[in-house]
Backbone as CSV, one residue per row, in Angstrom:
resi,resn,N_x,N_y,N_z,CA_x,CA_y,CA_z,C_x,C_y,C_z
1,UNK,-24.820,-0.124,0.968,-26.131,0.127,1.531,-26.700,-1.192,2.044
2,UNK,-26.865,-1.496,3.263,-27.527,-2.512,4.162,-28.536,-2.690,3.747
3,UNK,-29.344,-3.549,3.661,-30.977,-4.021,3.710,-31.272,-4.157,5.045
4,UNK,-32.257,-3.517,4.753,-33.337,-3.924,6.512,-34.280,-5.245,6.471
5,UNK,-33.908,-5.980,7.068,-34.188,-7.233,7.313,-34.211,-7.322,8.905
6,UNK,-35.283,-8.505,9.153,-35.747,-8.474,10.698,-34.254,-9.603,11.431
7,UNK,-34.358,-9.831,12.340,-32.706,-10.653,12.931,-32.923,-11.751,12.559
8,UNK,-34.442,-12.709,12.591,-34.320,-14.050,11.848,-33.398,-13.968,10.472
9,UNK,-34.341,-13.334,9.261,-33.709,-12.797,8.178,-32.180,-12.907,8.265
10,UNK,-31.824,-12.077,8.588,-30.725,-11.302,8.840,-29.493,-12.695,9.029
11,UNK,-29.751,-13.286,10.470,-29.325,-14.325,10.739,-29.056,-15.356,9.392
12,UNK,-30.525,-15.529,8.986,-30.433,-16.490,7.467,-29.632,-16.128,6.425
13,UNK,-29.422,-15.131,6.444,-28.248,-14.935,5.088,-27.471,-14.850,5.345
14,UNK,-26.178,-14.375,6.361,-25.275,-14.973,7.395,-24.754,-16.607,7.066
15,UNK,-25.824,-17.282,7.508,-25.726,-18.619,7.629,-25.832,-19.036,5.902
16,UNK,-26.756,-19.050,5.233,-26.380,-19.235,3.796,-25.279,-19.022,3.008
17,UNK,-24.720,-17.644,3.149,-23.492,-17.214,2.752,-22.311,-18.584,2.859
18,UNK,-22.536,-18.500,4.837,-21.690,-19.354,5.039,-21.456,-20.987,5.090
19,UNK,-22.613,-21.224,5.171,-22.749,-22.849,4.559,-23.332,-22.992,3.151
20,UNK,-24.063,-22.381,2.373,-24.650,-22.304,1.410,-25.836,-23.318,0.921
21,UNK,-26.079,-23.928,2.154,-27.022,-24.530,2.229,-28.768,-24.243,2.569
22,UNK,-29.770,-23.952,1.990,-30.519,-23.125,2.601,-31.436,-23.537,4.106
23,UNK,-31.670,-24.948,3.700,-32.390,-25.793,4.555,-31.576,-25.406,6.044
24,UNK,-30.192,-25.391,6.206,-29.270,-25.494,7.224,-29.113,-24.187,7.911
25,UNK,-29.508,-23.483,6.786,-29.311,-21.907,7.285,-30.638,-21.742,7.706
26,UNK,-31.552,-21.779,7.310,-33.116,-22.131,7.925,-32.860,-22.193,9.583
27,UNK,-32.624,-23.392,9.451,-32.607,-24.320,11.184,-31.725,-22.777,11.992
28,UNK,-30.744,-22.785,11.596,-29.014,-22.180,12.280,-30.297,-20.753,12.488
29,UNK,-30.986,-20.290,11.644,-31.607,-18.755,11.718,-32.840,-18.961,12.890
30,UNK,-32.956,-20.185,13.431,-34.038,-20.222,14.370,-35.677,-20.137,13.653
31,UNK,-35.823,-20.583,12.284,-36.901,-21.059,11.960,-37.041,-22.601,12.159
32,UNK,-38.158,-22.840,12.298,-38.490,-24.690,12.325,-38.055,-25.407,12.255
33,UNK,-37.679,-26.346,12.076,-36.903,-27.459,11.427,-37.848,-28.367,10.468
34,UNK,-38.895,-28.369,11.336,-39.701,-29.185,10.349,-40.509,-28.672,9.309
35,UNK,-40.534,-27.230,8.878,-40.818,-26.477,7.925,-39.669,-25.528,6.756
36,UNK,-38.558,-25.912,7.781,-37.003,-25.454,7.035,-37.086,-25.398,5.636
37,UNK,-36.603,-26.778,5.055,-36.843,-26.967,3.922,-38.242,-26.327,2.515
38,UNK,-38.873,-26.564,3.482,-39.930,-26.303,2.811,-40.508,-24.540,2.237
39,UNK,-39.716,-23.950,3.285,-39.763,-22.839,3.412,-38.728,-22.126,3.109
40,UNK,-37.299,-22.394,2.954,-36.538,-21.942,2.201,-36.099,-21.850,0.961
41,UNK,-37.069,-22.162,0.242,-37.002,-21.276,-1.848,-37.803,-20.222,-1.270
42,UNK,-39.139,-19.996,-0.136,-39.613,-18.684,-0.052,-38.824,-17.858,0.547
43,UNK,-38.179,-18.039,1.009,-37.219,-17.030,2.058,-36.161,-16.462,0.924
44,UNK,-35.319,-17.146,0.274,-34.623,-17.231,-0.976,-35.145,-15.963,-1.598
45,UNK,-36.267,-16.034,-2.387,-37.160,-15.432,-3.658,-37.532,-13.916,-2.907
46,UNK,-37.790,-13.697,-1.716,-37.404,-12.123,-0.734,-36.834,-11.570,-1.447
47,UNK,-37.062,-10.597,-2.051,-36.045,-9.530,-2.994,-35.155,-9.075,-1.467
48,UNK,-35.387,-8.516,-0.755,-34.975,-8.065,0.261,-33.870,-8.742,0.788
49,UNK,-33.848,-9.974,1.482,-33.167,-11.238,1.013,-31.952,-11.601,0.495
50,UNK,-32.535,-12.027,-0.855,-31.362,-11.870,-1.757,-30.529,-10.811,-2.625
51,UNK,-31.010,-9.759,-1.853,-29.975,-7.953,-2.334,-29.184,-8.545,-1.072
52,UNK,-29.748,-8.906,0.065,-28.477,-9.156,1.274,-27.777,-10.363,0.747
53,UNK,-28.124,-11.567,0.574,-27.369,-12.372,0.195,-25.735,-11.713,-0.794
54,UNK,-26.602,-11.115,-1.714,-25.618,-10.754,-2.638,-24.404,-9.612,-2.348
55,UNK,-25.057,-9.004,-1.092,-24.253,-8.112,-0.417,-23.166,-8.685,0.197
56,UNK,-23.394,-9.402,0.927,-22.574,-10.445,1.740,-21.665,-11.248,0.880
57,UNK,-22.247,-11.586,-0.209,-20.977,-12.613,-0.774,-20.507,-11.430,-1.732
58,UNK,-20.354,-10.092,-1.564,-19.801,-9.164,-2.766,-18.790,-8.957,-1.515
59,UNK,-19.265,-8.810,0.040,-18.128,-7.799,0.764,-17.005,-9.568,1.390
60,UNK,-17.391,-10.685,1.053,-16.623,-11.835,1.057,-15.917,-11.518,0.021
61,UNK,-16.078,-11.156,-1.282,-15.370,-11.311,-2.627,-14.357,-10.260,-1.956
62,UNK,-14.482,-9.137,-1.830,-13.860,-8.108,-2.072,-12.548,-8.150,-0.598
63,UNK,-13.869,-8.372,0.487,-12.387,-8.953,1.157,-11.073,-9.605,0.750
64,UNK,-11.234,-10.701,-0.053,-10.367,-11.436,-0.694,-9.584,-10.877,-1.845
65,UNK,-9.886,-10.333,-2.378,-9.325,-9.843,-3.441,-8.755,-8.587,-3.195
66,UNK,-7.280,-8.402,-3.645,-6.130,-7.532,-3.334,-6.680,-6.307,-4.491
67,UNK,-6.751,-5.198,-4.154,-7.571,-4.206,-4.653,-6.327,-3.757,-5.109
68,UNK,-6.362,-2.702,-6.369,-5.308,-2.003,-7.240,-4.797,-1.378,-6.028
69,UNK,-4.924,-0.180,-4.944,-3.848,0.008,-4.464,-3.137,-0.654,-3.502
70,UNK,-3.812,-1.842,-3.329,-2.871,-2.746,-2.013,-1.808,-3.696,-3.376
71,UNK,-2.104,-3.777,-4.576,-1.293,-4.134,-5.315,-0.305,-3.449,-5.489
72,UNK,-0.695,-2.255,-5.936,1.011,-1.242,-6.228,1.661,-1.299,-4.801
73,UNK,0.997,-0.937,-3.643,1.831,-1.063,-2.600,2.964,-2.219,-2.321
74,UNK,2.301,-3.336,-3.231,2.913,-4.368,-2.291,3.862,-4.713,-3.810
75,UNK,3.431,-4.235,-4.706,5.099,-3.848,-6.170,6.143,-2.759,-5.794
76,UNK,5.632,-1.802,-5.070,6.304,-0.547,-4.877,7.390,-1.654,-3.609
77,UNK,6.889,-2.361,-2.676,7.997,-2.938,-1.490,8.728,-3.411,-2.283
78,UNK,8.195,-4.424,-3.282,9.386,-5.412,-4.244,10.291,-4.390,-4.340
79,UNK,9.887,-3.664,-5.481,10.349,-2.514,-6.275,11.621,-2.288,-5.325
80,UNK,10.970,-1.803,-4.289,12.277,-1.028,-3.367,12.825,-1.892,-2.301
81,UNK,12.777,-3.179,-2.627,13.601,-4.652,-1.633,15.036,-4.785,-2.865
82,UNK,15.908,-4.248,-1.875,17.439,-4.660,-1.766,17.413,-6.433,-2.433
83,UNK,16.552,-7.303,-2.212,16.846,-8.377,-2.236,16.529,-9.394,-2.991
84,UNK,14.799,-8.489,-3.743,14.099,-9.637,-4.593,14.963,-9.064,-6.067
85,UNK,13.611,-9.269,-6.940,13.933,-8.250,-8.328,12.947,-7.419,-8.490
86,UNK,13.683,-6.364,-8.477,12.922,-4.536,-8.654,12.431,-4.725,-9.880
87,UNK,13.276,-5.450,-11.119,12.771,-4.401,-12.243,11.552,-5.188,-12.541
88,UNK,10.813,-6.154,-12.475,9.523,-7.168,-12.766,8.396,-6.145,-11.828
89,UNK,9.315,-5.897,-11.165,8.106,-5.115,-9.807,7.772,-3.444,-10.544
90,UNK,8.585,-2.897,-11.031,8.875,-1.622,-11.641,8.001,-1.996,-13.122
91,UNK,8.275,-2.477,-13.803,7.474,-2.909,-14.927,6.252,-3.362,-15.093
92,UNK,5.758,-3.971,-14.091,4.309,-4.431,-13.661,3.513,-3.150,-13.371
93,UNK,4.230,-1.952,-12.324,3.417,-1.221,-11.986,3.641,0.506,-12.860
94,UNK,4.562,0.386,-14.174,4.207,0.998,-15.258,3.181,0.773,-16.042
95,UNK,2.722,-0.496,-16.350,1.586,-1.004,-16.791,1.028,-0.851,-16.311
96,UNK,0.499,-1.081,-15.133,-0.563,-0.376,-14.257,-0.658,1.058,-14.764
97,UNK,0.160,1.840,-14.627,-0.099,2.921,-14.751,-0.187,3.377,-16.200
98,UNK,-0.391,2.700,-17.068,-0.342,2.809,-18.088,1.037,4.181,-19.067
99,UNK,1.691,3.840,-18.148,2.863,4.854,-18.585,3.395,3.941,-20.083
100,UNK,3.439,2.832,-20.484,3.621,2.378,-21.810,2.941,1.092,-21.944
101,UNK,2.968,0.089,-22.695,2.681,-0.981,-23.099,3.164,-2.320,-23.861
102,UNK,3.331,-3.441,-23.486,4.217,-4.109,-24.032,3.883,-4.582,-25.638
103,UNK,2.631,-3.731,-26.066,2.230,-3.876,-27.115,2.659,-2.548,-28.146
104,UNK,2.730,-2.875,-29.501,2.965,-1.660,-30.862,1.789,-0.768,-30.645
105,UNK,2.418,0.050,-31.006,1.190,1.140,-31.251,1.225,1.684,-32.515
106,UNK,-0.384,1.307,-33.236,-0.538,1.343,-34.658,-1.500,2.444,-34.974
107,UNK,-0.601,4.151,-35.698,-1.930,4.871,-36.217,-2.540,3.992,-37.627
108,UNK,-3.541,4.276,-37.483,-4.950,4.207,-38.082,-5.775,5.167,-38.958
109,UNK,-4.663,6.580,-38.656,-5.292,7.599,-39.224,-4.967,7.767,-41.155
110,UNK,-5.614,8.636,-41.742,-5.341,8.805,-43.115,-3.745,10.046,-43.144
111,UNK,-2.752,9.954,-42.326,-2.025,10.690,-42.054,-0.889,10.941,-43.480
112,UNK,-0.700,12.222,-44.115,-0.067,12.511,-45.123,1.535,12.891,-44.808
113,UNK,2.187,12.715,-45.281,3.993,13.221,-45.005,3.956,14.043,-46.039
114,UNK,4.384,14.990,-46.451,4.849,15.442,-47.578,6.434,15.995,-47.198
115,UNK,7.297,15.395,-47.757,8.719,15.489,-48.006,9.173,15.845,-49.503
116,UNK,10.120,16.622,-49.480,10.701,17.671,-50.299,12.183,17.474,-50.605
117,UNK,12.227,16.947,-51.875,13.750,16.590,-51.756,14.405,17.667,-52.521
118,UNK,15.135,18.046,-52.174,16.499,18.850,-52.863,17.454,18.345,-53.740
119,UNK,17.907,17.104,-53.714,19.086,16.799,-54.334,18.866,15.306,-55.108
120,UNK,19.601,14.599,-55.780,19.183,13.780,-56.475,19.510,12.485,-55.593
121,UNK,20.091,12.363,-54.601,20.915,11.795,-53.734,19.715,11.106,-52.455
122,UNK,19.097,12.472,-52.167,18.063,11.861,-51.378,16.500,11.406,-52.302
123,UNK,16.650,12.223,-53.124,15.705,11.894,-54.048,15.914,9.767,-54.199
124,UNK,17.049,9.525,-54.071,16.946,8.595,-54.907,16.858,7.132,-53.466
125,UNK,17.290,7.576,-52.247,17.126,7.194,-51.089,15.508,7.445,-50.119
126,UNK,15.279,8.322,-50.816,13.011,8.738,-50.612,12.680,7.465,-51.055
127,UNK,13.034,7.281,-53.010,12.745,5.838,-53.757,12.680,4.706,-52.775
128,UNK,13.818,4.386,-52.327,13.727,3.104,-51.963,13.221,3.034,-50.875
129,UNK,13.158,3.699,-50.162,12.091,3.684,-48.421,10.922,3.660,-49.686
130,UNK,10.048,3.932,-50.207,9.018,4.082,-50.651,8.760,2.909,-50.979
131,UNK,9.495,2.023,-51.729,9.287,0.956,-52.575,9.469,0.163,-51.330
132,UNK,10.435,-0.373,-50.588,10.249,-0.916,-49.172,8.990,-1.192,-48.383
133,UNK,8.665,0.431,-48.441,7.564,0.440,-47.049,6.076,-0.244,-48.510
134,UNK,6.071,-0.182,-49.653,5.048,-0.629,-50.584,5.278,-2.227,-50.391
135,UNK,6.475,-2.788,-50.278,6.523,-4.459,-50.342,6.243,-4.842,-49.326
136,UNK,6.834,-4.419,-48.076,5.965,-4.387,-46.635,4.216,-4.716,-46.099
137,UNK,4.014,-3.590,-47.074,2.316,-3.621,-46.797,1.531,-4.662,-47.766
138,UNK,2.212,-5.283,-49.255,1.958,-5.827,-49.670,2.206,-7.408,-49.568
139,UNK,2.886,-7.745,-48.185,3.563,-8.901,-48.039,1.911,-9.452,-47.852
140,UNK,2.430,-11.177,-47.746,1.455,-11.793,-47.486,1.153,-12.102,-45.749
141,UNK,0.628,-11.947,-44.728,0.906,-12.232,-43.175,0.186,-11.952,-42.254
């Protein structure tokens, strides 16, 4: 959404953006010279103004910056170049997609097993996973 600002205005934040100077952008916008300075913290403090200022250096930012789908596009070419390496390109844009993570995934929940042994054999192989997974949680780390 544009701000309506008159063409002096208009001009001045233009020129601020691009030199970031205000005094300079003053002059360049066709106000005074010999009131420039003096008059640019009021021009500045314009709510009107500085929503444009900030407009302008958001659609500078964004210009610059490679947006999520010009990224996958340009993993998906790797990906499918005969020549670089696919799989860094393929792996980057699973993460993106959050199809897995190079991190563990830890429940948290109060989750119960109940297992049923039959024989004395597994009964006695339950034991030691049990006692295991108890020294585990009790390590120090």
């Amino acid at each position: 959404m544009t701000v309506q600002l008159n063409q002096r205005q208009e001009r001045f934040c233009l020129a601020y953006v691009r030199l970031n100077h205000a005094g300079e952008a003053m002059i360049e916008a066709g106000y005074a010279p010999k009131f420039a300075a003096q008059n640019a913290d009021e021009v500045l403090k314009c709510p009107k103004v500085a929503a444009r200022i900030a407009e302008l250096r958001q659609l500078a930012e964004d210009a610059t910056i490679m947006a999520v789908l010009e990224r996958k596009q340009r993993l998906t070419e790797v990906a499918r170049d005969k020549q670089g390496s696919p799989i860094q390109a393929i792996d980057l844009l699973n993460k993106m997609d959050k199809i897995y993570s190079d991190t563990g995934v830890t429940n948290q929940d109060n989750r119960v097993i109940n297992i049923y042994v039959v024989d004395e054999r597994t009964k006695e192989l339950m034991g030691k996973i049990a006692d295991r997974t108890r020294k585990a949680d009790n390590a120090p780390g």
